[in-house]
N, C-alpha and C positions, 0 to 999 in steps of 0.2 A: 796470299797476303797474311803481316803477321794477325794472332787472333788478339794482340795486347798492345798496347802504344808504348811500352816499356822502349823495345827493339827500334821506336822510332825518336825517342825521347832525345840524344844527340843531333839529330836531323832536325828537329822543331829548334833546339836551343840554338842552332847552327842559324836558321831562318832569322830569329828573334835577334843576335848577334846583327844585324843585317836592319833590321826596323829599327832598332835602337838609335842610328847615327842621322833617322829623320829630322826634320827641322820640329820640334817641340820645344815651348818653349814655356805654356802657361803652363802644363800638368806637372812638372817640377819645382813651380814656384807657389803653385797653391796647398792650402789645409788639405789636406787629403785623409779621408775617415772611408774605413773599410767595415766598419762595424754595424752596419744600415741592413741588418741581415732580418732585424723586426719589422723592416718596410716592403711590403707590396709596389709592383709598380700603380703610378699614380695616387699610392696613399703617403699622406701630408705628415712630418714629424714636426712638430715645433722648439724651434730653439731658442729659450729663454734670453730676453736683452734687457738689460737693467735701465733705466730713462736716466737724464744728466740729472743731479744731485741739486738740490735747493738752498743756501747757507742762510742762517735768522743769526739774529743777535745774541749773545747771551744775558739772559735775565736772571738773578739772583731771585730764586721761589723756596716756598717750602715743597715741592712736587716738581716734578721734572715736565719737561712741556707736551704736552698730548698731541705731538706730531711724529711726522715720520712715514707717514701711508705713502705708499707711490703704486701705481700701476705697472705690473710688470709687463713690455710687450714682447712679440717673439718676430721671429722668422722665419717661414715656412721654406723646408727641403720636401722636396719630391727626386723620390727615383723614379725619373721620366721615360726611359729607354732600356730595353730586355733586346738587344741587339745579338745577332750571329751570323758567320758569315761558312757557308756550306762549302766542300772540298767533297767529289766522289768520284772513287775509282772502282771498276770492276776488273774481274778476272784476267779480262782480254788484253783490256790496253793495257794491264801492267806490263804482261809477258810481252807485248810489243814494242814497250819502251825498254825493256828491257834484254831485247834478243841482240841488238849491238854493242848492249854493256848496261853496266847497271846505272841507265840514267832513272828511276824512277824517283830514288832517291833528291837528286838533283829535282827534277820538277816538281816535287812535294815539298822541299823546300824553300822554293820560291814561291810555292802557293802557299803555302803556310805564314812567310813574309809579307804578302800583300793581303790576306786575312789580316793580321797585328796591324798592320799597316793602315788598314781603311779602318777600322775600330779605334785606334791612335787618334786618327786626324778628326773623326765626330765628334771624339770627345774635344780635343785641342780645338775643334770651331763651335763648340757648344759652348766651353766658358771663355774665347774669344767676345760669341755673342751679350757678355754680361755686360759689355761697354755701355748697354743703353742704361746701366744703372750707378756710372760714375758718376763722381759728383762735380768737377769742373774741368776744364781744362786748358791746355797750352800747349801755344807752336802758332804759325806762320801757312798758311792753306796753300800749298804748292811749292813750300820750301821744305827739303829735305833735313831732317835734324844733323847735326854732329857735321856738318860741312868746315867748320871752320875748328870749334870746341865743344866742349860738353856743355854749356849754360844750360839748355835744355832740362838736363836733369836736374840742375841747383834748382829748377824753378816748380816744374813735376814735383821734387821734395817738398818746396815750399808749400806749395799747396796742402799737398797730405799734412807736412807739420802741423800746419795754420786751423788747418780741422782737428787738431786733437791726434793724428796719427801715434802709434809707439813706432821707432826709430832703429828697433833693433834687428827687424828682417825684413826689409824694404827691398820689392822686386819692379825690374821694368822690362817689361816685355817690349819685344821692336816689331817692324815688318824687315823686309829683308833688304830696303832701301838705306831706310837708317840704318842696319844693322853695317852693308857696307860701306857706310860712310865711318862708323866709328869703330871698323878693323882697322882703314885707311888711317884714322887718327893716330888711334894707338899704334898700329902696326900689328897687329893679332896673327900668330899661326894657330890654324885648326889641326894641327898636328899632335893631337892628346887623345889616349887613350881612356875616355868615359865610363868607360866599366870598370876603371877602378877610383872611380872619384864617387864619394856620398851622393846619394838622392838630391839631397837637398843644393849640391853644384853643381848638378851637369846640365851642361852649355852655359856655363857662365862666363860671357866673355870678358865684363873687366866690371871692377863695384867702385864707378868712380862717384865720390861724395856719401859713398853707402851704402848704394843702390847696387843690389845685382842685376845684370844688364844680358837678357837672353834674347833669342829669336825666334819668331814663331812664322811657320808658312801659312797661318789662319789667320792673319791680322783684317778685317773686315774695315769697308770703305762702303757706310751705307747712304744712299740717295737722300740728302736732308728737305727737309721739306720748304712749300714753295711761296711761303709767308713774304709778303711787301707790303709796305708801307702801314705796319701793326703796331699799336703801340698800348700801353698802359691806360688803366683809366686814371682822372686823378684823385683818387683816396689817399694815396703815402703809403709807404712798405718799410716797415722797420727794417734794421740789418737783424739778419735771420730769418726774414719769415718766407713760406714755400709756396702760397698759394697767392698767383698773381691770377688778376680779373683785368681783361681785357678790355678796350674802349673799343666800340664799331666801327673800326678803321682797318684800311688798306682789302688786299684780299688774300689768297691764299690758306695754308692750313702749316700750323706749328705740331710738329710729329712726337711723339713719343720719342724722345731718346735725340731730336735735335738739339746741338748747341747754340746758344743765345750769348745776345749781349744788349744790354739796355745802355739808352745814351748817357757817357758822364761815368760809364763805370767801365773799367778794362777788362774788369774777368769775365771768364767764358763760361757761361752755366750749362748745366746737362737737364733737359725735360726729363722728368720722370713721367710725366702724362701728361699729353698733349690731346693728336689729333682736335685741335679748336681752327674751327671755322673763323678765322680774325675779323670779317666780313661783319659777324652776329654776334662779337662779343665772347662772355665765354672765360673762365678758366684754364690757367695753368698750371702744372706742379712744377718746381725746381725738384730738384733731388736735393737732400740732407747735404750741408748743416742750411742751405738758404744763402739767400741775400748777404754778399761780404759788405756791403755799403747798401745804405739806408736810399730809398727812391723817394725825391716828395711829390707835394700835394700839385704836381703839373704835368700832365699827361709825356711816357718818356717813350720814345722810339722803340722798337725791338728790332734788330739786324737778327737772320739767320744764319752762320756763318756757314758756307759751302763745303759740299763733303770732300774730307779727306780720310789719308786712313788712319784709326784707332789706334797707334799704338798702347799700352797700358801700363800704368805704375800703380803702385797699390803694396800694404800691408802686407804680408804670407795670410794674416788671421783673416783678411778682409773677404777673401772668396776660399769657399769649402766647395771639394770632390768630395760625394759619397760614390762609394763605389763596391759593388758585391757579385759572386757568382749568380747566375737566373737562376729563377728559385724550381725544387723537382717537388712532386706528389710526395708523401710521407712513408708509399710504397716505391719510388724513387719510378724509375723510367727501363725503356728497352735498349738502353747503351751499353756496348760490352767492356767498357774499359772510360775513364776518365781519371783527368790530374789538373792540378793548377799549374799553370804556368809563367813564373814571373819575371818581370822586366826588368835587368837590373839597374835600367839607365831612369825611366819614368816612373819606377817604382811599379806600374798597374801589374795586376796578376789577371790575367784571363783563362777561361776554364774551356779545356781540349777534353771534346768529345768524342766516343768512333761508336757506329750504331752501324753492326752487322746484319747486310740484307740480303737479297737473294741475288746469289754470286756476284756482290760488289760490299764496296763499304763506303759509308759517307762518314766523315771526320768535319769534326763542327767547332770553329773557335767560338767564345761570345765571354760576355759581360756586361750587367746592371749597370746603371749609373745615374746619377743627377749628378746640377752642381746649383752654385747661389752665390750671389754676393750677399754676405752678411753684415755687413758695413760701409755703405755706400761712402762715407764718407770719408775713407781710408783707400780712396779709388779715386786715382786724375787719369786723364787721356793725354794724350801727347800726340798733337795731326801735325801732317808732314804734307 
């Protein structure tokens, strides 16, 4: 076998060609920062958020007004996962895959593809799982989007707008339901060659109202929780506020990340933090910006609305990829060769190791990574 990954360098990019035309849909549409090379796994970097802005009067002084203080808050990233996925071949079975012709090649190529492949799709269902930190949502619990038209996404948008959203790089990721319902609309051929389309378009199937509109094979459909007959206490809740207190009714439990809807009001809110015993009372969070309509002073229903799957719409800026090669000793490691490798479709670069052992060699894909939603509120759901 070669002693360098040079000789194989064709063969891998051949594989890569090959993992490229997966169904990915969020790691093209989010922040993606590659520069988290100062982060350990599991240690926290904080990203500055500036709070919404307070407007006073103008007053005519000698002295200007002694304000202006705010509290700056952040949002913790973590690089949560130092993931790799191992390929090893010895002496023997080269020569024997290779004694009818030169299939070795061919088989290290498609190991090479299903390496890319499984580290593609964790990440792709990792920032799937950010759903539990959208802020509202919209759609029909067992009606597929785009059956008829696009509304769906005028209304997805509306929500983002309604929050303060910016406008100018609005993605929506599908599952693969919706997604076939709104080729059928349009009429879509997947007859395009991706590798020569920018990062930031590929798989875009159509940006109707502004929205680029992708597909992802990780769209998650998690079990909502099993809350009846829960309701509000009667204190009142301004429009905007996140911290709803329960009255000691019905039974069940309100989940981290379940959608709600309280009586009298249509929107569909996302728990940021639940698990409440409804039974006992108790606390709820909404997720950012809160309450679109004000709750009064008379104890108000809550409905859970039943799980469907997560589609997602959301800002580019709203969810960040950090993403880096796993980190070596400052004396580096026993590898005899190593390269990056990058995707030209999802942009990720992963890092190809080969570590020469006794009479065989193991060749190692991997890649660091977190992600985050940093702005919940530039994040709606879309259930189908």
């Amino acid at each position: 076998m070669a002693n360098t990954l040079t000789g194989l360098i064709p063969t891998m990019y051949n594989a890569l060609n090959v993992v490229s035309r997966e169904l990915v849909g969020f790691i093209p549409a989010v922040t993606q920062d590659m520069t988290y090379e100062r982060a350990a796994v599991g240690q926290t970097v904080k990203s500055p958020v500036a709070p919404a802005a307070t407007a006073t009067d103008i007053a005519p002084a000698v002295t200007a007004p002694n304000d202006g203080d705010q509290v700056i808050g952040s949002i913790d990233m973590v690089i949560s996962k130092s993931r790799r996925v191992p390929i090893r071949w010895n002496g023997e079975e080269k020569k024997g895959v290779d004694n009818n012709g030169a299939q070795f090649n061919v088989i290290f190529r498609d190991q090479m593809a299903q390496a890319m492949r499984t580290l593609t799709n964790e990440i792709e269902a990792d920032l799937a799982a950010l759903h539990l930190k959208a802020s509202r949502a919209y759609g029909t619990v067992g009606t597929t989007p785009f059956a008829t038209n696009t509304k769906e996404v005028s209304q997805v948008r509306k929500i983002l707008v309604d929050n303060g959203s910016p406008t100018g790089d609005l993605q929506l990721v599908l599952d693969t339901d919706a997604g076939a319902n709104l080729r059928t609309l349009y009429g879509i051929s997947t007859d395009k060659d991706w590798s020569k389309v920018p990062v930031g378009e590929v798989g875009v199937l159509a940006t109707p109202h502004g929205m680029s509109i992708r597909e992802s094979g990780q769209i998650l459909m998690p079990a909502a929780g099993s809350a009846a007959g829960a309701t509000t206490n009667a204190a009142g809740y301004a429009k905007g506020a996140t911290v709803i207190t329960l009255a000691s009714a019905g039974t069940g439990a309100i989940l981290s990340g379940d959608i709600i809807t309280f009586a009298g009001d249509s929107n569909m809110y996302v728990v940021a933090s639940g698990d409440a015993d409804v039974s006992n009372g108790g606390t709820i969070t909404l997720a950012a910006p809160g309450l679109r309509e004000a709750i009064g002073t008379a104890a108000a229903n809550i409905t859970v609305v039943s799980a469907s799957p997560r589609s997602m719409g959301f800002a580019r800026s709203a969810i960040a990829l950090a993403t880096r090669a796993p980190a070596l000793p400052d004396q580096g490691d026993s590898a005899a060769d190593s390269f990056m490798l990058t995707d030209p479709v999802s942009g990720l670069s992963f890092e190809v190791r080969m570590y020469n052992q006794y009479r065989q060699v193991q060749y190692e894909v991997s890649m660091a990574w977190g992600c985050q939603m940093i702005k919940p509120e530039h994040c709606a759901l879309l259930l189908g």
